[in-house]
C-alpha positions in Angstrom: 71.3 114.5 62.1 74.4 112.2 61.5 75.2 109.5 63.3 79.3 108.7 63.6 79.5 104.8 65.3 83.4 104.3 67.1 84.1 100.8 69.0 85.1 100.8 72.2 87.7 98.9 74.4 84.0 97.3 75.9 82.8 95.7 72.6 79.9 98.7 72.6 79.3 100.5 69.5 79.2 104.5 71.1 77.0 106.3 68.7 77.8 110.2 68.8 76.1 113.1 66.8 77.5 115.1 64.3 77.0 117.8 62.0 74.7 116.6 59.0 76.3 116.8 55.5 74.3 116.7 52.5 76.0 114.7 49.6 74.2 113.3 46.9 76.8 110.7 46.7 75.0 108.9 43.4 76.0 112.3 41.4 80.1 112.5 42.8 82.9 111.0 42.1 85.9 110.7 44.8 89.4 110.6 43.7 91.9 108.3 45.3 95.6 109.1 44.8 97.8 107.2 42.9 101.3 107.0 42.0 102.1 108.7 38.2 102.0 105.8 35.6 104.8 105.2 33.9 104.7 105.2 29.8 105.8 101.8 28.2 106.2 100.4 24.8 102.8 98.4 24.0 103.3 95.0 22.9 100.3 92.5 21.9 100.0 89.5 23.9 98.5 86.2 22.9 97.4 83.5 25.3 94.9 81.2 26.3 92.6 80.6 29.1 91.2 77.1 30.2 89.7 74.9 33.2 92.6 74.2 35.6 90.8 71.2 36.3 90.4 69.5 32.8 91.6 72.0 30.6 88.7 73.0 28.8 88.7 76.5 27.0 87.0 78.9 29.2 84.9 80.6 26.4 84.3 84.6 27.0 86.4 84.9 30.0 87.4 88.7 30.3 90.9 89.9 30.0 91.2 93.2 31.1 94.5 95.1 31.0 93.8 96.6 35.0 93.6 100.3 35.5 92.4 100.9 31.1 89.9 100.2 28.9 91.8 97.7 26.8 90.1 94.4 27.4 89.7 91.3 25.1 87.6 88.4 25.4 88.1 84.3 25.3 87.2 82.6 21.8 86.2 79.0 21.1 89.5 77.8 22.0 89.4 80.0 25.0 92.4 82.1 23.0 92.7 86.2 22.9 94.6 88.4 21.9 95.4 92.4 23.1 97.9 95.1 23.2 99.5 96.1 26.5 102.7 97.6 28.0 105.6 95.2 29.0 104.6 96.0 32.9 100.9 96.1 32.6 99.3 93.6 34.9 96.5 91.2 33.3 92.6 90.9 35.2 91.5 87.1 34.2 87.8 86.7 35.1 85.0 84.5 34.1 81.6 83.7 36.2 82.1 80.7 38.7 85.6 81.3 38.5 88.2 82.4 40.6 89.5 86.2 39.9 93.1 86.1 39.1 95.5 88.4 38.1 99.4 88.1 36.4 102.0 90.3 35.1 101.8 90.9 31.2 105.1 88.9 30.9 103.7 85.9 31.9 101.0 85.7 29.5 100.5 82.5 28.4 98.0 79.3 29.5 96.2 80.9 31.6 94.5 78.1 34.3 91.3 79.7 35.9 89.9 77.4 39.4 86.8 77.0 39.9 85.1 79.4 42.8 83.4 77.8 45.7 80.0 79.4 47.8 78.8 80.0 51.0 75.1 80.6 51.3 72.4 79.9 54.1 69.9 81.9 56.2 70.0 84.3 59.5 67.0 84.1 61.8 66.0 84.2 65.0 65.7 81.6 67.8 62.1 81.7 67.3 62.4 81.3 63.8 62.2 84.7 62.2 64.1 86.3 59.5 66.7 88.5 60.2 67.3 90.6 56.9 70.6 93.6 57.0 72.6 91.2 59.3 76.1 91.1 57.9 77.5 87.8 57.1 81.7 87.5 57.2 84.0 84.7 55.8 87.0 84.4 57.1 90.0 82.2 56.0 90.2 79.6 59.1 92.2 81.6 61.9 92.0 84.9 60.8 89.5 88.1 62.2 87.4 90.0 60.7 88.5 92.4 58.3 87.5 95.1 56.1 88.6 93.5 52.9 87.0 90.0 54.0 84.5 88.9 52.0 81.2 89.5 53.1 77.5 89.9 52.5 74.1 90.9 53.9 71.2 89.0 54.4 67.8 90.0 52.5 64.6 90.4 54.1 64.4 86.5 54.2 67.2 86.4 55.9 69.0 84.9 53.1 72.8 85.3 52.1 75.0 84.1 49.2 79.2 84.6 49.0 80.6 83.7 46.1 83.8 83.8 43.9 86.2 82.8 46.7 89.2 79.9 46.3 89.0 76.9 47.5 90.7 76.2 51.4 89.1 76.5 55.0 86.6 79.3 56.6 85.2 80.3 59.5 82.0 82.3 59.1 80.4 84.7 61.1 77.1 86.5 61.1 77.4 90.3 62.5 74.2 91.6 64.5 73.2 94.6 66.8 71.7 94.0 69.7 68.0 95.1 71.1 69.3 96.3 74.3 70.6 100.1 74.5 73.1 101.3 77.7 73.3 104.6 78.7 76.6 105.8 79.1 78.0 109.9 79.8 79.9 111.4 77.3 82.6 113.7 77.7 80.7 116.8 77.2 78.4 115.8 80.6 75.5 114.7 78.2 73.9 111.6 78.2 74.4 109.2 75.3 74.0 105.4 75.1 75.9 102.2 73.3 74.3 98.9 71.4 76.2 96.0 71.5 76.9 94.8 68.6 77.4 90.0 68.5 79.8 87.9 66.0 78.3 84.9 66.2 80.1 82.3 64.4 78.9 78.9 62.9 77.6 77.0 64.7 75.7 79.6 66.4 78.6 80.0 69.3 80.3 83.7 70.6 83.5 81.8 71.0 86.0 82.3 67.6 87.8 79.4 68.9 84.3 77.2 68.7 83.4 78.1 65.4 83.5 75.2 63.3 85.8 75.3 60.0 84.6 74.9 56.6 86.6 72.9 53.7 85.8 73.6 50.7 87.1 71.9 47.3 86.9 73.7 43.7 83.4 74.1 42.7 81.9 73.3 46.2 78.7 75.3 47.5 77.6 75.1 50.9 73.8 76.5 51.2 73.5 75.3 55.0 75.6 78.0 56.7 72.7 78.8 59.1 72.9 81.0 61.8 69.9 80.9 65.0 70.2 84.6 66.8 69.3 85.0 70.1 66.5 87.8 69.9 68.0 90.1 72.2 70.6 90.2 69.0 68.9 91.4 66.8 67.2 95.1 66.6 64.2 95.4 64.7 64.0 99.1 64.9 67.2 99.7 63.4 65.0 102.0 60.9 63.9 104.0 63.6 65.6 107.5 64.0 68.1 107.4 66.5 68.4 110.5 68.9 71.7 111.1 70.7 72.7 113.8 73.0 72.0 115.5 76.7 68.3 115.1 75.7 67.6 111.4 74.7 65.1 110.9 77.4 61.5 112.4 78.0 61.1 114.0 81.2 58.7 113.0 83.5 55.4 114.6 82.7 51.5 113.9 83.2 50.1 113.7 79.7 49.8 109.8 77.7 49.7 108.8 74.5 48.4 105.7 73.4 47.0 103.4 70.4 48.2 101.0 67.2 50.5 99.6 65.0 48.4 98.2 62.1 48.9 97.2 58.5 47.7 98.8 55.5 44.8 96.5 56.0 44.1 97.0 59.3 45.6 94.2 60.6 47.7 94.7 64.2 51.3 94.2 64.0 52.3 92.5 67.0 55.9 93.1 68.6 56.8 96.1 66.6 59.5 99.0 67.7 57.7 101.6 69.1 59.2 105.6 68.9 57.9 108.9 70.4 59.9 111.5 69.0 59.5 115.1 70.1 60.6 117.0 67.2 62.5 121.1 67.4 65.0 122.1 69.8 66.7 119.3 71.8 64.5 116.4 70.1 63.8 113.9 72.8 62.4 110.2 72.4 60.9 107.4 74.1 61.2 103.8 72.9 58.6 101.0 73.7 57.4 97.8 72.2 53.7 96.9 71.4 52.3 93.9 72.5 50.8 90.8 70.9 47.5 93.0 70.0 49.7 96.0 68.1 48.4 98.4 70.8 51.0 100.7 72.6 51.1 103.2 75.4 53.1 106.0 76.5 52.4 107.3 79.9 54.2 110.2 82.1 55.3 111.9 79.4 54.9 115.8 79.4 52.4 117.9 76.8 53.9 118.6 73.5 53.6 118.0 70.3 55.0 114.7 68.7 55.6 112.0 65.9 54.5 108.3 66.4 57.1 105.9 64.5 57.4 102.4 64.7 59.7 99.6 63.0 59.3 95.6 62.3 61.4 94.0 59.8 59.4 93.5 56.7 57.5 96.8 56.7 58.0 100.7 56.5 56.6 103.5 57.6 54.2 104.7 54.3 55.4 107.6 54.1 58.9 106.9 54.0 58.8 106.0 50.6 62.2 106.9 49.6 65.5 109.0 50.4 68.0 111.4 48.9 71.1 110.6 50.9 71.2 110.6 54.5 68.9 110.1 57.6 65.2 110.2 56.4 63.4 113.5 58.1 61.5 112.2 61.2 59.0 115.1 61.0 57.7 113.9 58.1 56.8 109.7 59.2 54.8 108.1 61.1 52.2 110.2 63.1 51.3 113.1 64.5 50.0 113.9 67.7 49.5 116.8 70.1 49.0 116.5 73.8 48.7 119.1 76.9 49.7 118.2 80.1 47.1 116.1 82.3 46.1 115.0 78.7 44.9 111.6 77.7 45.3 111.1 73.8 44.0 107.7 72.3 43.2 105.5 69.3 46.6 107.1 67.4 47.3 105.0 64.5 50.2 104.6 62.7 50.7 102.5 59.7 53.0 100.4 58.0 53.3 99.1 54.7 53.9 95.5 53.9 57.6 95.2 52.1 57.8 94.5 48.0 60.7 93.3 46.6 62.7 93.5 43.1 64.7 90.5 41.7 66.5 89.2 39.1 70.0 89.2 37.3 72.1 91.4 35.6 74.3 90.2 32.3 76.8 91.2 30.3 76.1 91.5 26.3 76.9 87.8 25.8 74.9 86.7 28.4 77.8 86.4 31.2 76.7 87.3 34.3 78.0 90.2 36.0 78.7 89.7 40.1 79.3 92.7 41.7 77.3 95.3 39.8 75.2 97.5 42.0 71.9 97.8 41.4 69.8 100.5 42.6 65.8 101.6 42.3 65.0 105.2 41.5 62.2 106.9 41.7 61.8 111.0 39.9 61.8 114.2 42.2 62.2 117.6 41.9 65.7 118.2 43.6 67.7 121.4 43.5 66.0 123.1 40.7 64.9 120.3 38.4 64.1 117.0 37.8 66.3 114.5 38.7 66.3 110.5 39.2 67.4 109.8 43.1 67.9 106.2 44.9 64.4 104.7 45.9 64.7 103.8 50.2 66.0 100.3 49.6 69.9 100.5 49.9 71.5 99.8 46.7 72.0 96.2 46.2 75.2 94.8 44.6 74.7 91.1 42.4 76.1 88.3 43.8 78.5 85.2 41.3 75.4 84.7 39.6 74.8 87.9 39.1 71.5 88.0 40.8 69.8 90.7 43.2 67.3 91.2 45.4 66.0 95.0 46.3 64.3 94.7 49.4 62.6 96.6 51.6 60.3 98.4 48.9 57.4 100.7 49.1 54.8 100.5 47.1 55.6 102.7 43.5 56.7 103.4 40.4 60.4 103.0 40.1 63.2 102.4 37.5 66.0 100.1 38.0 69.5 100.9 37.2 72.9 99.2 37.3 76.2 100.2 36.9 80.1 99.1 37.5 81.3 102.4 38.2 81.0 101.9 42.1 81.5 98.5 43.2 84.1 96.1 43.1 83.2 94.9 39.3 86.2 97.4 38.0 87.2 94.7 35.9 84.5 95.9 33.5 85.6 98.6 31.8 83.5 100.0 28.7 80.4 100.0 30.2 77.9 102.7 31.2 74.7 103.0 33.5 72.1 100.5 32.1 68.2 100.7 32.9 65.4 97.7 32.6 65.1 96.2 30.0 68.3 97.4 28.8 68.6 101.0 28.1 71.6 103.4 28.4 69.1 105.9 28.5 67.2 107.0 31.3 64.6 108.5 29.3 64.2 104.9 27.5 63.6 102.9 30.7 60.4 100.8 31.9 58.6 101.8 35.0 58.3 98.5 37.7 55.7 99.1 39.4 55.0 97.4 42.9 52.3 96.9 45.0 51.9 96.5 48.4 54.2 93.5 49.8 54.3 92.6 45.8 57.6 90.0 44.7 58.6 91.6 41.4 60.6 88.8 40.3 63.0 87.6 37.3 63.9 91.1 35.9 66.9 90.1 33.7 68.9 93.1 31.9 72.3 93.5 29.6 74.7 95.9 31.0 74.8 98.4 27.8 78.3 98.9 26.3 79.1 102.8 25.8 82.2 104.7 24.2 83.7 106.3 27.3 86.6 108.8 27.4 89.2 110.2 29.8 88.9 113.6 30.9 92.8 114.9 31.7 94.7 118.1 33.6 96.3 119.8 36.0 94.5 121.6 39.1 96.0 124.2 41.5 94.3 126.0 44.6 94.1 129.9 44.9 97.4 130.6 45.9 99.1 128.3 43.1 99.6 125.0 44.7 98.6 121.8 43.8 95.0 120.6 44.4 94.6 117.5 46.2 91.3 118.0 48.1 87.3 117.0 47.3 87.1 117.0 43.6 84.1 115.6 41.8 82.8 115.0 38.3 79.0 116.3 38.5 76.8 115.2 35.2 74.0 117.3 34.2 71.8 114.4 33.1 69.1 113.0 35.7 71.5 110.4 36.7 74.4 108.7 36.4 77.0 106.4 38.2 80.1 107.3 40.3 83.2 107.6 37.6 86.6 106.1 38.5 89.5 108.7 39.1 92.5 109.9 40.2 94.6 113.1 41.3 98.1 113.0 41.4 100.6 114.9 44.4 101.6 117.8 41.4 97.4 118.7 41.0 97.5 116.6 37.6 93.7 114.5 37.4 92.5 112.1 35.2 88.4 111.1 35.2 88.3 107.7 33.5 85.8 105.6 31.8 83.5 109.0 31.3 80.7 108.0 29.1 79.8 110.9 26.4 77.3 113.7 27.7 77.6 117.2 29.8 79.3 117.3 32.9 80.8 120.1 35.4 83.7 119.6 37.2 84.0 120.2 40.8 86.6 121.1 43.2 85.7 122.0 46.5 86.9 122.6 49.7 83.7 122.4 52.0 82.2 124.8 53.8 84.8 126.2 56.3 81.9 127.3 58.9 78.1 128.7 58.8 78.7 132.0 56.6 82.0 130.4 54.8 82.0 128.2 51.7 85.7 128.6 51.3 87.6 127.7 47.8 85.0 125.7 44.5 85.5 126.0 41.1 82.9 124.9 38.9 84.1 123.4 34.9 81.7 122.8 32.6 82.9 120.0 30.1 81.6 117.8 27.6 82.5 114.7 26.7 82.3 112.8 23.1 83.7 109.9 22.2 87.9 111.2 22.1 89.5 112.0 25.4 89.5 115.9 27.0 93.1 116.4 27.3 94.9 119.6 28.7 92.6 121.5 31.0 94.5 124.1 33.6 92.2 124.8 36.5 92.7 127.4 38.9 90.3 127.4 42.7 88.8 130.4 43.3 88.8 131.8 47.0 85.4 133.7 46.4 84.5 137.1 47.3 83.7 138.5 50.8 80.0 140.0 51.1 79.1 142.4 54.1 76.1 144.0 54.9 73.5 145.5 57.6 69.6 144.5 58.3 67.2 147.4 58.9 64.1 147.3 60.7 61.3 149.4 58.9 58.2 149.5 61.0 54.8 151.3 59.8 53.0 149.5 62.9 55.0 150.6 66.0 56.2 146.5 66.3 59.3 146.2 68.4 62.5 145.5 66.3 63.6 141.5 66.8 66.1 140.4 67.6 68.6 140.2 64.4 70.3 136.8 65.3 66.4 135.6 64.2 67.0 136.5 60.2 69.2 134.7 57.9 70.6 135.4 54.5 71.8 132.8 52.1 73.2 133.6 48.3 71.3 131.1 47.1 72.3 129.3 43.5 71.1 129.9 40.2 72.3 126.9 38.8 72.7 124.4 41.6 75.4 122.1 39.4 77.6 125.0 39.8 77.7 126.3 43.8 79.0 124.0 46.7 76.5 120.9 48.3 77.2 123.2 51.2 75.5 127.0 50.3 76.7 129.5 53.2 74.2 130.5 55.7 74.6 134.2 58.3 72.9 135.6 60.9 73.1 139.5 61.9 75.2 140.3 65.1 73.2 142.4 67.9 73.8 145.6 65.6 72.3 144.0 62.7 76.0 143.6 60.5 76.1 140.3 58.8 79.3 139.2 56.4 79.2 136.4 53.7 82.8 134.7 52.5 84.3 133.0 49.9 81.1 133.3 47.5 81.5 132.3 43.7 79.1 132.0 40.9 75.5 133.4 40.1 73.4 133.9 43.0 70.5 135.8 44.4 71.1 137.5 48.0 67.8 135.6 49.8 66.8 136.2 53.3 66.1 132.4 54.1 64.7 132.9 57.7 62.4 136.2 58.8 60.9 136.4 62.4 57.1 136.4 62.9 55.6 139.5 62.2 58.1 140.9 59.5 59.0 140.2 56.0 61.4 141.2 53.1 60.6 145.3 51.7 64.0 145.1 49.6 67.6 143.9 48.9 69.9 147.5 48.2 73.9 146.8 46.3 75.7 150.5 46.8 71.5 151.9 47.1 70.8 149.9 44.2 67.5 147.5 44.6 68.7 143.8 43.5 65.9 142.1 45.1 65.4 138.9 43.0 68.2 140.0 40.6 71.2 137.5 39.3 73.9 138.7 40.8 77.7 137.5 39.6 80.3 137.0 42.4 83.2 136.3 39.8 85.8 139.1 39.9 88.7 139.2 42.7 88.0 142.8 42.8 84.6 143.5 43.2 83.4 144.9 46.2 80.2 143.6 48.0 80.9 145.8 51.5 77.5 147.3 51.3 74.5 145.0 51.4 71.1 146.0 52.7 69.0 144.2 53.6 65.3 146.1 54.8 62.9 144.0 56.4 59.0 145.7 57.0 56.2 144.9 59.9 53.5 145.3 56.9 53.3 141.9 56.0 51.4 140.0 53.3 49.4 137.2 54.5 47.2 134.3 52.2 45.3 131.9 55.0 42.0 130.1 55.0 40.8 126.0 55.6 41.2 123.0 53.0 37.9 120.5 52.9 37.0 118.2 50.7 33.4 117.3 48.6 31.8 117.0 52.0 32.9 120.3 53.4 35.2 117.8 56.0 38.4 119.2 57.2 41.3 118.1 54.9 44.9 117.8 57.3 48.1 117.6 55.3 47.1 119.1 52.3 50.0 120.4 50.3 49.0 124.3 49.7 50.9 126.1 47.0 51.0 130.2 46.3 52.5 130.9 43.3 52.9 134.4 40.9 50.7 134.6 38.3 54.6 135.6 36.1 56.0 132.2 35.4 59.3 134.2 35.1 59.3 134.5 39.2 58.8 130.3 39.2 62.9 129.6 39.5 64.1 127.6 42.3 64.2 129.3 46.0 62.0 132.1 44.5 60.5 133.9 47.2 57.4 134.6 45.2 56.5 130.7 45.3 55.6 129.5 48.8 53.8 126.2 50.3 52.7 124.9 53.6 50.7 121.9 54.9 47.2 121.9 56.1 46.9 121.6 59.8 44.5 119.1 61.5 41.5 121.0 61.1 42.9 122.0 57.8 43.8 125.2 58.3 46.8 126.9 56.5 48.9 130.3 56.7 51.2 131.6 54.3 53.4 134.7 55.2 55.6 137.2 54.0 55.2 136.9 50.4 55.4 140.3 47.9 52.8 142.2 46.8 51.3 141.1 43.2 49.0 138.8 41.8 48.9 134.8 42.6 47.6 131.8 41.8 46.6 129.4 45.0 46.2 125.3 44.5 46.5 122.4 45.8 49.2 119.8 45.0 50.1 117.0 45.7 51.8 116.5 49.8 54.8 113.6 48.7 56.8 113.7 52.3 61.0 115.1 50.7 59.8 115.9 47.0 59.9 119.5 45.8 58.0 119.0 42.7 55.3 121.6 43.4 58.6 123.8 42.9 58.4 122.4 39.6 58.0 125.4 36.6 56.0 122.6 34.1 54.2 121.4 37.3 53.3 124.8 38.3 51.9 125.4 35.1 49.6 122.4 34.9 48.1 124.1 38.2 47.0 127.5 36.3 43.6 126.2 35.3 42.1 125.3 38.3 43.9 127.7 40.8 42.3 130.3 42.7 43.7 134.1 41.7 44.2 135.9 44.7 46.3 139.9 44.9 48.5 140.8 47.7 48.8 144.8 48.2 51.5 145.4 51.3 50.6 144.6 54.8 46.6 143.3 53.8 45.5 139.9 54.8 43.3 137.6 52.1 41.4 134.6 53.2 41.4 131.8 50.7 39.4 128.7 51.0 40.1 125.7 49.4 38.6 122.4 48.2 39.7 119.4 46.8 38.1 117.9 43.8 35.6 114.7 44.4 37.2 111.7 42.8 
């Protein structure tokens, strides 16, 4: 789930569910609107830009005309020269400097101050760090803002904020609190709020105590400390947080009981401790071990449930990294099962010591870049292929030094990326996604790998120049009007950064800064509800080094599928109940459907309807109850089970879907050991068809589950033919058993096992000795 976080008139935070929305915001690109820009007669301007203090020629300061491309650089004398419109305004920067900007009129001597700090370190009372606390400046007198600089501490509870102009500032450090007050919401569920503290320097509550801070050009100030009560601080902010009628456990008469260790062994004193009962109306119980690591949860009813725990400077292992949202809880920490009057001990759960990844990013003169994001990625199988997604560790932005730290890191294998395109650093136009050591190719980059609690340190790298274009048109919806909702520019590399834009009132769009390579355009209006995906369009352009100019796209409102499920039974088994199957037109090509795929379940009489549908698809049943399985998918009596199906003319007519479900189903099941013949739990089990034309992504003739405790595993409902069964390997969020190559490598030391309809094969697996 979401979370949505609103302040209250009582200073809480009120944290409320909502719906989750999957965005894999590293691959979009929001458009902002703007007002049309105004042609003008270019002119080229000469100036000059020096020290206000003494004059000095400020070599390689950056003149950018804002809002373009056009940019010119400082020579020996601190002279440039560029060609702009009359009314075009000027971006002046240079590192240690303050940012200024002027109208291209006044163009002339251009006298840059220099840019004073504020650094220092959050902790506790007791003298612990305090990393993710956010850390405010404030000119003297004023609140906090939104656009007031700010920054977070790292996981030495260090911060740096730099760039600003001389005067006076208050400074405050932002924390949330340990304590959590239950509260009923409106719907007559039970919720709760954190309290979230501004404490201002020196360590005081009261805005009118803070202390004010004068600063002078070129002064730093590395003492801006800040001592936290504890009960500010929350060390399990990591932990999932579980908000609605259900937050509590009932009472009960089973326990739960054991450790919080190291990946040594070691017991981790003090740590947040979480029992999460996972399916329908999760429920959770928080708790704190004590100074030995051990834990206990008594009075808690039989179930089964996941273990998590929290302390800053370690993760859960298994949380190595995250697409975009909410890690999945059923997948950290550990499991457990209990039954009622049930005493289970000696659960373990681990947590890995923190690494780190440092250093500073340049441009290609050696200038250092502030406010470039930097980001870790690791490779995973996502939505179809292979793809490079952001690591765990929230992406990092360099500070006026242009140096980072990426906390917070698991040990792996990673590549590190920066880019411009979504920060702050727009002054830096030209420029496309860089990787270490300084590669504007993914596919060229150098693996950092870190161990366990390992500082990877001094990782310097040149932001790589690139050609970049504009991508120009107009855009109307279905009936004709202009387009002004979610449009995004989706590339079809493994990765790249967010790309400046803009969409005008009349539908006219212009992506800027576009380095070369394929992309699709995206327009899209978001799924409308379960079973409606409502108006996309999908563009597929490419980009070389001169602008695309001229496109006319037109939304598409989709086409309306309806259809009936049928109940075929051989064995006498009772019909289910129909709201229990769903059916999904899932994508061929995932780069050209909606982040949001529509999703129906039958009524009682087994009718289902689909809407707004575009683009290749195969009609999938996506859920089947117990006991049944897919016989066949019938168009107008045709079979198009597994087929490609195009929803792309207005008048085509989908009104007679059927979908036939069967009681004979096909069944693969047996136990995972290892050398020793020992039971082998959370084994990743794959089924796949001997035809590597039936290996495409969603295929129902490629299956996996995960071992159970005693390592038994059961696969259901897949066709009849010939498979191959294997084990892979069981990466918590990666689909790359999905993988066709992967798949492939598996052939040779897979089990064959055929499937003829409704007959049950046992197939026993072992895993290699190492």
């Amino acid at each position: 789930m979401t979370l949505s976080m609103s302040k209250g008139q009582t200073g809480h935070t009120v944290i409320k569910s909502i719906a989750a929305v999957t965005v894999v915001a590293w691959l979009t690109t929001t458009l902002v609107a703007q007002a049309p820009r105004q042609a003008a007669t270019p002119q080229t301007l000469r100036g000059r830009v020096v020290a206000d203090a003494d004059g000095q020629p400020l070599i390689n300061a950056r003149i950018v005309v804002k809002g373009t491309a056009t940019s010119a650089r400082a020579g020996l004398e601190g002279a440039f020269t560029l060609v702009a419109a009359p009314g075009a305004t000027l971006v002046v920067t240079k590192a240690g400097y303050v940012r200024m900007e002027l109208p291209a009129a006044q163009v002339g001597t251009i006298r840059l101050v220099r840019a004073v700090a504020i650094g220092g370190r959050v902790t506790t009372d007791t003298g612990e760090p305090v990393p993710g606390a956010n850390v405010v400046v404030m000119t003297n007198g004023e609140a906090p803002a939104p656009q007031s600089p700010r920054a977070n501490t790292d996981d030495r509870g260090e911060y740096r904020i730099g760039g600003l102009p001389p005067g006076r500032y208050t400074v405050a450090a932002r924390s949330v609190g340990r304590d959590r007050i239950t509260i009923q919401l409106p719907n007559g569920g039970t919720g709760y709020t954190i309290q979230t503290f501004n404490t201002y320097f020196p360590d005081t509550l009261n805005k009118q105590d803070a202390t004010a801070i004068a600063l002078v050009a070129g002064d730093e100030r590395r003492d801006i400390d800040f001592h936290l009560p504890v009960s500010h601080t929350d060390p399990g902010q990591e932990l999932p947080n579980i908000v609605g009628p259900d937050v509590n456990l009932p009472v009960g008469t089973a326990e739960i009981n054991g450790s919080i260790l190291d990946a040594n062994g070691r017991p981790l004193p003090s740590a947040q401790v979480e029992l999460l009962a996972l399916g329908k109306g999760s429920r959770m119980k928080r708790g704190e071990a004590d100074a030995g690591g051990s834990f206990a949860f008594t009075g808690i009813p039989g179930g089964t449930y996941r273990v998590l725990a929290a302390l800053p400077g370690y993760s859960m292992a298994a949380d190595g990294f995250m697409s975009v949202g909410l890690s999945n809880p059923s997948t950290l920490g550990t499991g457990v099962t209990v039954g009622d009057d049930e005493r289970q001990t000696g659960i373990r759960v681990i947590l890995a010591a923190w690494g780190s990844v440092s250093g500073r990013v340049v441009d290609e003169v050696g200038e250092p870049v502030p406010g470039a994001t930097v980001s870790l990625l690791v490779t995973r199988f996502v939505s179809g292929r292979q793809r490079l997604i952001h690591a765990k560790p929230q992406t990092q932005t360099t500070d006026d030094h242009g140096e980072f730290r990426v906390y917070a890191v698991n040990p792996g294998r990673y590549i590190l990326t920066t880019s411009i395109g979504e920060t702050t650093a727009v002054d830096l136009p030209g420029y496309g996604p860089t990787y270490y050591p300084g590669s504007g190719t993914a596919a060229e980059a150098q693996y950092v790998n870190v161990r366990a609690g390992e500082q990877v340190a001094g990782l310097e790298f040149a932001l790589v120049p690139a050609a970049t274009a504009s991508i120009r048109g107009h855009i109307v919806d279905s009936t004709g009007k202009p387009w002004t909702g979610r449009f995004n520019l989706i590339p079809r590399s493994l990765v790249s950064a967010r790309i400046d834009a803009r969409i005008e009132p009349d539908g006219r769009f212009e992506f800027s800064n576009v380095p070369p390579g394929q992309y699709v355009i995206q327009a899209d209006r978001g799924r409308l509800g379960g079973n409606i995906e409502g108006e996309f369009l999908a563009y597929p352009v490419t980009v070389g080094r001169s602008d695309v100019t001229g496109l006319d796209l037109h939304m598409s409102a989709g086409l309306h599928v309806m259809g009936h499920v049928t109940f075929e039974s051989t064995l006498n088994t009772t019909p289910p109940d129909p709201a229990k199957v769903e059916i999904s037109p899932l994508p061929v090509d995932f780069d050209t459907v909606p982040s949001s795929v529509a999703v129906t379940s039958p009524d009682k009489d087994g009718h289902f309807e689909l809407q707004g549908i575009t683009g290749a698809r195969r009609l999938q049943v996506t859920r089947v109850p117990t006991g049944w399985s897919l016989r066949a998918i019938l168009v107008g009596g045709r079979n198009v089970t597994d087929e490609v199906l195009q929803f792309d003319r207005a008048n085509q007519a989908w009104n007679d879907v059927e979908v036939v479900l069967t009681d004979r189903v096909n069944e693969v099941s047996g136990r995972v050991s290892d050398a020793n013949a020992r039971a082998v739990p959370d084994a990743r089990v794959i089924v796949f068809s001997t035809d590597p034309n039936a290996w495409y992504p969603g295929s129902r003739f490629v299956s996996s589950t995960v071992s159970n405790a005693d390592g038994s595993y059961s696969l259901q409902g897949l066709p009849t033919g010939s498979y191959l069964t294997a084990i892979g390997p069981n990466t918590p969020g990666d689909d790359s058993w999905q993988d066709p190559a992967f798949l492939d490598s598996l052939r040779l030391s897979a089990r064959l096992v055929t499937l003829s309809e409704g007959q049950p094969q046992i197939v026993n697996l072992r895993l290699p000795s190492r």
